[in-house]
C-alpha positions as CSV (number, residue, x, y, z in Angstrom):
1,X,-64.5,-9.2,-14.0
2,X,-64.6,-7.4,-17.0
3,X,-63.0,-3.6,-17.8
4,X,-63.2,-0.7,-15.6
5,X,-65.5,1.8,-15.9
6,X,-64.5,4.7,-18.6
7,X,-67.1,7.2,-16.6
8,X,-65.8,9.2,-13.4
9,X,-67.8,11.3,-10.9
10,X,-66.4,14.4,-10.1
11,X,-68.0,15.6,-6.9
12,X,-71.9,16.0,-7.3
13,X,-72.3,17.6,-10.6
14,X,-69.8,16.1,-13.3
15,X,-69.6,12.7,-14.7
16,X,-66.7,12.9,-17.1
17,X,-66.0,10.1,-19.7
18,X,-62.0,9.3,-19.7
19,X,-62.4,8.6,-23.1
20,X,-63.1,12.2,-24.6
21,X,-60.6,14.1,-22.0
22,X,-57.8,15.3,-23.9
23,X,-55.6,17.5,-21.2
24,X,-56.3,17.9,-17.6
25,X,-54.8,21.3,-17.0
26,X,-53.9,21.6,-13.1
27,X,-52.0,24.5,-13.4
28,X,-54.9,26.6,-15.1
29,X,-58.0,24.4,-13.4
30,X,-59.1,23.3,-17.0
31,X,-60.2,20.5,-18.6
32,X,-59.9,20.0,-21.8
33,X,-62.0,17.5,-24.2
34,X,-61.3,16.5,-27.8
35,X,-64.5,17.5,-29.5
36,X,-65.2,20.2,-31.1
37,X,-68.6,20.8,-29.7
38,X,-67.6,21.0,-25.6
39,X,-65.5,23.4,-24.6
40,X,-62.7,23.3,-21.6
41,X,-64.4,23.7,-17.9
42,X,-62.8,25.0,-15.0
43,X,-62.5,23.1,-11.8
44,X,-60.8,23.4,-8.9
45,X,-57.3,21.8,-8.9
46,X,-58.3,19.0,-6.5
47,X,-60.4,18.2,-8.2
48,X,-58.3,17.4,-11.2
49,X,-55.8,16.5,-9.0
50,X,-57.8,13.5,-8.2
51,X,-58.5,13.0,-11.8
52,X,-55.5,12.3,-12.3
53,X,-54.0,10.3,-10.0
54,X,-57.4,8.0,-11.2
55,X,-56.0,8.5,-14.7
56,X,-52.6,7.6,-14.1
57,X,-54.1,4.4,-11.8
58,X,-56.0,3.1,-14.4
59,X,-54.1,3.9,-17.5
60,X,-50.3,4.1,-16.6
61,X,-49.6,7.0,-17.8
């Protein structure tokens, strides 16, 4: 049925595209991306918590 989806909602506001995250940072509530252009965001730890268990579901890693 095709790949999964490279796009994950983050509560109401943030759609983040797996493809462009380069850290998720629990213990400092960052996110980190691999341009140039977008800086880090803070979040709260769940909610990159949840990230990652998503990340580590879908990738393996």
């Amino acid at each position: 049925m095709g790949q999964p989806s490279s796009f994950f909602c983050m509560g109401r506001s943030w759609l983040v595209n797996l493809n462009h995250i380069s850290s998720v940072g629990i213990l400092h509530a960052t996110l980190s991306f691999d341009s140039d252009s977008v800086k880090s965001v803070t979040m709260s730890r769940n909610s990159l918590k949840t990230l990652r268990d998503h990340m580590v579901q879908l990738y393996g890693i």
